[in-house]
C-alpha positions as protocol buffer text, in pm:
chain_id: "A"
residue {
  index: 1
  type: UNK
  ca { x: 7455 y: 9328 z: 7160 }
}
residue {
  index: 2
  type: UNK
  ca { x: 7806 y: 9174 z: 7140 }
}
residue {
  index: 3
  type: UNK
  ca { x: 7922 y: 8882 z: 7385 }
}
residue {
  index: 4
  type: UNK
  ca { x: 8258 y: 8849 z: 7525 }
}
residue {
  index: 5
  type: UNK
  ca { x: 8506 y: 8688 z: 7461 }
}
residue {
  index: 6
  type: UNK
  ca { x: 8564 y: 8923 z: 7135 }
}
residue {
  index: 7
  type: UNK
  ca { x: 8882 y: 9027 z: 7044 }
}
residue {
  index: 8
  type: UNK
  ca { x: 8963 y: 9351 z: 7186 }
}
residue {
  index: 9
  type: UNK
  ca { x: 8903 y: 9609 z: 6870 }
}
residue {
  index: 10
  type: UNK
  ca { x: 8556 y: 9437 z: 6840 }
}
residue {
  index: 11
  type: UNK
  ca { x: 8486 y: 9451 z: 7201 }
}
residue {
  index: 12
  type: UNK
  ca { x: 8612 y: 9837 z: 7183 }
}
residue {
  index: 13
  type: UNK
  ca { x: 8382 y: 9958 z: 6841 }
}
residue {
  index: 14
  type: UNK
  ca { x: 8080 y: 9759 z: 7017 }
}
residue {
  index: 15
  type: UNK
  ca { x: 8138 y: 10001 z: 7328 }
}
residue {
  index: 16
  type: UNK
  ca { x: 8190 y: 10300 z: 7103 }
}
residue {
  index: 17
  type: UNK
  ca { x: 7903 y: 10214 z: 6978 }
}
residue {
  index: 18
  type: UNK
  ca { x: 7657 y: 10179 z: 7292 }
}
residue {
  index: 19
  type: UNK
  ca { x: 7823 y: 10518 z: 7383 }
}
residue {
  index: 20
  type: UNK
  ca { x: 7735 y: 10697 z: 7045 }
}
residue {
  index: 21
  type: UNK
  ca { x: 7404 y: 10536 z: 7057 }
}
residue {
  index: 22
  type: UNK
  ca { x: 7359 y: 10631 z: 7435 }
}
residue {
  index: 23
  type: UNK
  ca { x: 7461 y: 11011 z: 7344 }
}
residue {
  index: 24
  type: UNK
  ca { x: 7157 y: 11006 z: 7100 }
}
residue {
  index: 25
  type: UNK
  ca { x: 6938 y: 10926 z: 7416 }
}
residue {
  index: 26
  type: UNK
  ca { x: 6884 y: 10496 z: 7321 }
}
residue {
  index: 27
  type: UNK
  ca { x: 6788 y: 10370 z: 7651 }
}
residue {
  index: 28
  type: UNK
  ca { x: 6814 y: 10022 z: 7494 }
}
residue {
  index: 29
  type: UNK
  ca { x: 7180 y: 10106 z: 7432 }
}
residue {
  index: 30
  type: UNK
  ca { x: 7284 y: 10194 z: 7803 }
}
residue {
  index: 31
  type: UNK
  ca { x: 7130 y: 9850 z: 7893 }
}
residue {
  index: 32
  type: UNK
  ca { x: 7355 y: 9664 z: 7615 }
}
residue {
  index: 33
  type: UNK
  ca { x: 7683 y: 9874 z: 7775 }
}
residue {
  index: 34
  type: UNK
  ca { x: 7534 y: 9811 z: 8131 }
}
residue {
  index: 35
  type: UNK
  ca { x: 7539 y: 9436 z: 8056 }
}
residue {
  index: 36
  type: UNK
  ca { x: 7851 y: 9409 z: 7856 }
}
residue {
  index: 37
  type: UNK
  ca { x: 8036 y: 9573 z: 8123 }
}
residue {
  index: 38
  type: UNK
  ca { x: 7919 y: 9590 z: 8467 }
}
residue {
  index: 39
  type: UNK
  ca { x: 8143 y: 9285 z: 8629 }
}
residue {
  index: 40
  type: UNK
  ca { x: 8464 y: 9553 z: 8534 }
}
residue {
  index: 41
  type: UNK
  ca { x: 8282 y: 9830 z: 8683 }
}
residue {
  index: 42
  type: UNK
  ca { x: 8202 y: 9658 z: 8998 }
}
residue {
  index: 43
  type: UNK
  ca { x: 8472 y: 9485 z: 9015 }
}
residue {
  index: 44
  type: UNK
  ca { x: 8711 y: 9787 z: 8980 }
}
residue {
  index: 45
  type: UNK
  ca { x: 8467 y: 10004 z: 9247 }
}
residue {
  index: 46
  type: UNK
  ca { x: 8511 y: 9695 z: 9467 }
}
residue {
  index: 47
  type: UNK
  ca { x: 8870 y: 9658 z: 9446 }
}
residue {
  index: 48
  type: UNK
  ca { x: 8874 y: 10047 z: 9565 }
}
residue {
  index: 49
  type: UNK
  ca { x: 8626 y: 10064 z: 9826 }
}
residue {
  index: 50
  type: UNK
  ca { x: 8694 y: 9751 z: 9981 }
}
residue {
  index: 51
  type: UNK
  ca { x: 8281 y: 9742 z: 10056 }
}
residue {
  index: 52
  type: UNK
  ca { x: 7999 y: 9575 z: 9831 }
}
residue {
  index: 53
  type: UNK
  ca { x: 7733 y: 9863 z: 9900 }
}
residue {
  index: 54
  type: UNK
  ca { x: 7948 y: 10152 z: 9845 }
}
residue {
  index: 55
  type: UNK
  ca { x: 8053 y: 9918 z: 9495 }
}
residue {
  index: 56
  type: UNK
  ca { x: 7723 y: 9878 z: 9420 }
}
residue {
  index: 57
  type: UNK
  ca { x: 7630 y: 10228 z: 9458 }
}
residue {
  index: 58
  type: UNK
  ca { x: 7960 y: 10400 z: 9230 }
}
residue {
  index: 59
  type: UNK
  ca { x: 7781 y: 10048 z: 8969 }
}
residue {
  index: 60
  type: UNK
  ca { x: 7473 y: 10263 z: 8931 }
}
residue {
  index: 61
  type: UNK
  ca { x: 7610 y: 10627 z: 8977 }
}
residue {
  index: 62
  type: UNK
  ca { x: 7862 y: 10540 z: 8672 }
}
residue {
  index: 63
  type: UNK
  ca { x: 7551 y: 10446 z: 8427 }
}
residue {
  index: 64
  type: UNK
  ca { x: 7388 y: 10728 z: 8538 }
}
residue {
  index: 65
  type: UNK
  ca { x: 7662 y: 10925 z: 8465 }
}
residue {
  index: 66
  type: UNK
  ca { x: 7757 y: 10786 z: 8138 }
}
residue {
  index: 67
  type: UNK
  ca { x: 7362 y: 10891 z: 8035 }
}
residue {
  index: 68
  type: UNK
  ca { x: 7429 y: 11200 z: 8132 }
}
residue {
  index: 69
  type: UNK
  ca { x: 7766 y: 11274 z: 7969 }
}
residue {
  index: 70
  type: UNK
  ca { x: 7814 y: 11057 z: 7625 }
}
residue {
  index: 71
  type: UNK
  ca { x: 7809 y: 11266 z: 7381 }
}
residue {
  index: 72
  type: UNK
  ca { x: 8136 y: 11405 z: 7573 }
}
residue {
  index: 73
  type: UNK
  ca { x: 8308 y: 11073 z: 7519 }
}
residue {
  index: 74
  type: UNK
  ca { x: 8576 y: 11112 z: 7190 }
}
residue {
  index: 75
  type: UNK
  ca { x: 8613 y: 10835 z: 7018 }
}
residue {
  index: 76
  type: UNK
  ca { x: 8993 y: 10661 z: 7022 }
}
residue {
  index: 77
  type: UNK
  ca { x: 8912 y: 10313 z: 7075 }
}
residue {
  index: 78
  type: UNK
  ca { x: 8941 y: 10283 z: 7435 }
}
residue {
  index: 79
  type: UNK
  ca { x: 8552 y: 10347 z: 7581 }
}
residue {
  index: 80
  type: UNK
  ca { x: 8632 y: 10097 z: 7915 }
}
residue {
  index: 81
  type: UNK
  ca { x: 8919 y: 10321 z: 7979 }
}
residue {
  index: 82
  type: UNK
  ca { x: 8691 y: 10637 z: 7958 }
}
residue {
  index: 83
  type: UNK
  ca { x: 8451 y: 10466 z: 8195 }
}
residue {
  index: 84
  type: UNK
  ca { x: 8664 y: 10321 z: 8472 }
}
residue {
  index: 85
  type: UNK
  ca { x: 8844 y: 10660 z: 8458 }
}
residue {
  index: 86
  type: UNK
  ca { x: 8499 y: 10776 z: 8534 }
}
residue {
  index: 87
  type: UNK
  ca { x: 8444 y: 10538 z: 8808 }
}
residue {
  index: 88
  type: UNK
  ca { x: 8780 y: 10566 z: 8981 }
}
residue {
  index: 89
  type: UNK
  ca { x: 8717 y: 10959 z: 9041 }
}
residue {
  index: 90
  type: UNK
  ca { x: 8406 y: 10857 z: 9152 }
}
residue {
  index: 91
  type: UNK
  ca { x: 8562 y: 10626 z: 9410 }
}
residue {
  index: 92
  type: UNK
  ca { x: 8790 y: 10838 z: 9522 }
}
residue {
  index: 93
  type: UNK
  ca { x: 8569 y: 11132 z: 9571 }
}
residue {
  index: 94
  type: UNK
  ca { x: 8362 y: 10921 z: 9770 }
}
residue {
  index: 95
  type: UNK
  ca { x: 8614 y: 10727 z: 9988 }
}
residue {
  index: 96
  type: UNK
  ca { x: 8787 y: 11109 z: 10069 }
}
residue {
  index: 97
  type: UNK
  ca { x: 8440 y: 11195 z: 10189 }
}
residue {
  index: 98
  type: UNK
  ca { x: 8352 y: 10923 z: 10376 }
}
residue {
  index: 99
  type: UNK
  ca { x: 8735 y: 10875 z: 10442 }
}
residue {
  index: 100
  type: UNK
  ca { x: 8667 y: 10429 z: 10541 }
}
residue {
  index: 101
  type: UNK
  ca { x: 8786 y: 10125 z: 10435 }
}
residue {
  index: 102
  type: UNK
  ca { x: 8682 y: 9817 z: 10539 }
}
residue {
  index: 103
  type: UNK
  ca { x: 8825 y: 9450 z: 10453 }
}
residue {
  index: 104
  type: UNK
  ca { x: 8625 y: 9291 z: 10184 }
}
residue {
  index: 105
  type: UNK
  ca { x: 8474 y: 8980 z: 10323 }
}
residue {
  index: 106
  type: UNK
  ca { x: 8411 y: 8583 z: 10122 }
}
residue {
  index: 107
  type: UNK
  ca { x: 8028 y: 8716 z: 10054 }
}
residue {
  index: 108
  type: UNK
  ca { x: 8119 y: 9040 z: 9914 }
}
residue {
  index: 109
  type: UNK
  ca { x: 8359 y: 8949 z: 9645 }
}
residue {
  index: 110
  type: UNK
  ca { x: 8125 y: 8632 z: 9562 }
}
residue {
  index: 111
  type: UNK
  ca { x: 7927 y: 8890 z: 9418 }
}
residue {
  index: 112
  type: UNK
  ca { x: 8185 y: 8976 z: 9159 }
}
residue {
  index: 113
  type: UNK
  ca { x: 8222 y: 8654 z: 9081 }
}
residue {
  index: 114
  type: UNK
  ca { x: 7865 y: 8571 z: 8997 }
}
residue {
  index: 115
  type: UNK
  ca { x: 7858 y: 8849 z: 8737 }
}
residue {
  index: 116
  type: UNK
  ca { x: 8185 y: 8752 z: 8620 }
}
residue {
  index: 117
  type: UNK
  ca { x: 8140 y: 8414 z: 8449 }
}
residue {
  index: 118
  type: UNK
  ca { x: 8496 y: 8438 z: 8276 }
}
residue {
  index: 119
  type: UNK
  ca { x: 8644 y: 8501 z: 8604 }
}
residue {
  index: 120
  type: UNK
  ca { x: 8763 y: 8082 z: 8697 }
}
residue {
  index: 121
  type: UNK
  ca { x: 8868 y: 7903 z: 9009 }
}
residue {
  index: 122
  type: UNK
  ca { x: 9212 y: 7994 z: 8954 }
}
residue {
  index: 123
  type: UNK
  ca { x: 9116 y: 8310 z: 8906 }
}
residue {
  index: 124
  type: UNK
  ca { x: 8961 y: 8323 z: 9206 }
}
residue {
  index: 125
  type: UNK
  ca { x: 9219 y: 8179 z: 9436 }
}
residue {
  index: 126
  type: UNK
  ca { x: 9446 y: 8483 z: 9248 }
}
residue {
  index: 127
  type: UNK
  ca { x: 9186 y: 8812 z: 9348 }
}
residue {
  index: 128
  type: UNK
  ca { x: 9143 y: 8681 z: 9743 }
}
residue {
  index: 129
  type: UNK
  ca { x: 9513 y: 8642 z: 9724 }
}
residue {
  index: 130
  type: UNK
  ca { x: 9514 y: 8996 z: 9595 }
}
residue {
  index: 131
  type: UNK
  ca { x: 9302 y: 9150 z: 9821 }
}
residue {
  index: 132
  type: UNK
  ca { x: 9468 y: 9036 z: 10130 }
}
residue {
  index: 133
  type: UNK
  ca { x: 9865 y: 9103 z: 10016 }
}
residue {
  index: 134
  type: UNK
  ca { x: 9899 y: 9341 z: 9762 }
}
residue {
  index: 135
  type: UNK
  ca { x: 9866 y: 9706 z: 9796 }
}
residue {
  index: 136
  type: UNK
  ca { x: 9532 y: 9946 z: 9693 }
}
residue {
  index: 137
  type: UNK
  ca { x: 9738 y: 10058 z: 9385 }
}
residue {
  index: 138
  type: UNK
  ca { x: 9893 y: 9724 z: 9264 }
}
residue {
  index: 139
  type: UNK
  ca { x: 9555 y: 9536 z: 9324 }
}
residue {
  index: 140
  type: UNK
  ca { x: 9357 y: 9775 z: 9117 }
}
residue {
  index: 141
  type: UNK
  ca { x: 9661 y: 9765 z: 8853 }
}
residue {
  index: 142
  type: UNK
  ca { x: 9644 y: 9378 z: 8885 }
}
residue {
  index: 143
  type: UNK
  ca { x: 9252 y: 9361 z: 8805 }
}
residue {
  index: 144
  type: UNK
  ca { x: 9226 y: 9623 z: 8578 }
}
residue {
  index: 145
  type: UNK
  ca { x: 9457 y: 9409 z: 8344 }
}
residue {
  index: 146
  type: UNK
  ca { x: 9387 y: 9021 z: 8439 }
}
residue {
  index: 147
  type: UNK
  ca { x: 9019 y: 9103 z: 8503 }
}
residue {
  index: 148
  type: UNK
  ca { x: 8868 y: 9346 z: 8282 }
}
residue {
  index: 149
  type: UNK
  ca { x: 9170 y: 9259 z: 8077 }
}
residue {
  index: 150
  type: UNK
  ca { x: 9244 y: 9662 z: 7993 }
}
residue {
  index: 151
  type: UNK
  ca { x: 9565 y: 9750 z: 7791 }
}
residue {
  index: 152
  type: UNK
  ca { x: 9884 y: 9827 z: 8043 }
}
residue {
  index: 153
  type: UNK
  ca { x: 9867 y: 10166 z: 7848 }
}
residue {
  index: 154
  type: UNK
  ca { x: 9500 y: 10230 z: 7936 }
}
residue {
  index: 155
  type: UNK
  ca { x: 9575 y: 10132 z: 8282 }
}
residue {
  index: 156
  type: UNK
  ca { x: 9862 y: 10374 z: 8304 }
}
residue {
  index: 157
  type: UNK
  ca { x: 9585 y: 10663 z: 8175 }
}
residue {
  index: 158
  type: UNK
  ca { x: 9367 y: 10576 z: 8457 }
}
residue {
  index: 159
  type: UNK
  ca { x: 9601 y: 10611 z: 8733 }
}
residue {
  index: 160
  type: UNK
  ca { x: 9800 y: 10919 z: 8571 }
}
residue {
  index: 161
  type: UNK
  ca { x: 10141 y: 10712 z: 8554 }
}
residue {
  index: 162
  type: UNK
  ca { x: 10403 y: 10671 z: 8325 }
}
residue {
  index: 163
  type: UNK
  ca { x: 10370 y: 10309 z: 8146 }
}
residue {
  index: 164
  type: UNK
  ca { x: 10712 y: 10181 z: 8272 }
}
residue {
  index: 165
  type: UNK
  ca { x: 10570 y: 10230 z: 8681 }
}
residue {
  index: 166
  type: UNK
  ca { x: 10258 y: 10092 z: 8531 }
}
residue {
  index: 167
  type: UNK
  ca { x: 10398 y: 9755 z: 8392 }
}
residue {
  index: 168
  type: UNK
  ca { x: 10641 y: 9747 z: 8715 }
}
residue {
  index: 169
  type: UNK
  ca { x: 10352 y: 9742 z: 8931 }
}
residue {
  index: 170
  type: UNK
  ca { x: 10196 y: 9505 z: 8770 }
}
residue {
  index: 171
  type: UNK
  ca { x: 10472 y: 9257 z: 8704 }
}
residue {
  index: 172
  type: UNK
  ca { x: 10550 y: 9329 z: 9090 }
}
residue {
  index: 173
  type: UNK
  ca { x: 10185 y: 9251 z: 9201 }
}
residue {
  index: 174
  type: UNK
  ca { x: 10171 y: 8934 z: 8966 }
}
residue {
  index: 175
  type: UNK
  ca { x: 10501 y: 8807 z: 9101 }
}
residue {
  index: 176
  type: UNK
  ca { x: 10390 y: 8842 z: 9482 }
}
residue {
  index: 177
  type: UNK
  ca { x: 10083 y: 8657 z: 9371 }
}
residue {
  index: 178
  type: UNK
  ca { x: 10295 y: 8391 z: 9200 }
}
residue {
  index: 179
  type: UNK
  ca { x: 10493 y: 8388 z: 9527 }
}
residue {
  index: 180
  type: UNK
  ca { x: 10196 y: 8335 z: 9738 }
}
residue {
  index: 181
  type: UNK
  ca { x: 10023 y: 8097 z: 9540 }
}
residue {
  index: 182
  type: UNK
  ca { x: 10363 y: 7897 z: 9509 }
}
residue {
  index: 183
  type: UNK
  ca { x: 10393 y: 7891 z: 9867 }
}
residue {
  index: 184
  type: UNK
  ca { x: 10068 y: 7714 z: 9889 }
}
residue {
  index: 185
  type: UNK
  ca { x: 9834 y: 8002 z: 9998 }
}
């Protein structure tokens, strides 16, 4: 099992790895990807549902899931991609059938932060900034790259978007948070 911080191809043949692994039915493999990766997962389910339970639940579906459909992942270096495309549907399909948001409260995201020891103070001060000012899109945009530190291009696959509205968004969300954060939020 790898540990992070890797550098980034590493980190990506390690996950292509658990995946090809996984698709031959290793159990032991889906726990190695499950630990390696389930502060993004949450974290990204989290930043969409705005509500810890619903997070938690999309956490488990999205393992299940990946069990269940590995051996259609194709191999092009970008497994986290593949998975938090996975888990955004998931989201999605979920919050337009249950069609509620709620705010996420101190407790709630102190759960992502427990499984995220590389997330810091500063880093904390940065996501509560970004869950109360920036919009659904640009938060998720904002985590998916400073977080689970994703590729703007990857990002841009997940949401369907051309990379130049990607890297605006971004840029846009980081600068409010600079703004904020300046201003002595």
């Amino acid at each position: 099992m790898g540990t992070w911080p890797m550098s980034e191809e590493n980190k990506d043949k390690t996950l292509e790895e658990y995946l090809a692994r996984i698709a031959n039915g290793d159990s032991s493999a889906l726990e190695a990807l499950y630990l390696e990766t389930k502060s993004s997962v949450f974290g990204f389910a989290l930043s969409i549902l705005k509500n810890a339970p619903d997070a938690e639940d999309i956490l488990q579906d999205t393992y299940v899931k990946i069990w269940s459909q590995a051996e259609k992942y194709e191999p092009q270096g970008k497994p986290l991609a593949w998975m938090l495309t996975m888990v955004r549907n998931m989201c999605m399909s979920k919050f337009r059938a249950e069609s509620k948001t709620a705010n996420i409260n101190e407790e709630e995201w102190q759960l992502f932060y427990s499984e995220s020891p590389e997330v810091t103070n500063e880093d904390r001060i940065v996501l509560e900034a970004a869950m109360q000012k920036l919009s659904d899109t640009d938060r998720q945009i904002f985590m998916l790259h400073a977080v689970a530190m994703l590729k703007h291009w990857e990002i841009a696959e997940i949401f369907d978007m051309p990379l130049s509205t990607e890297l605006s968004r971004y840029n846009r969300a980081k600068k409010k948070l600079y703004e904020i954060l300046k201003e002595g939020y």
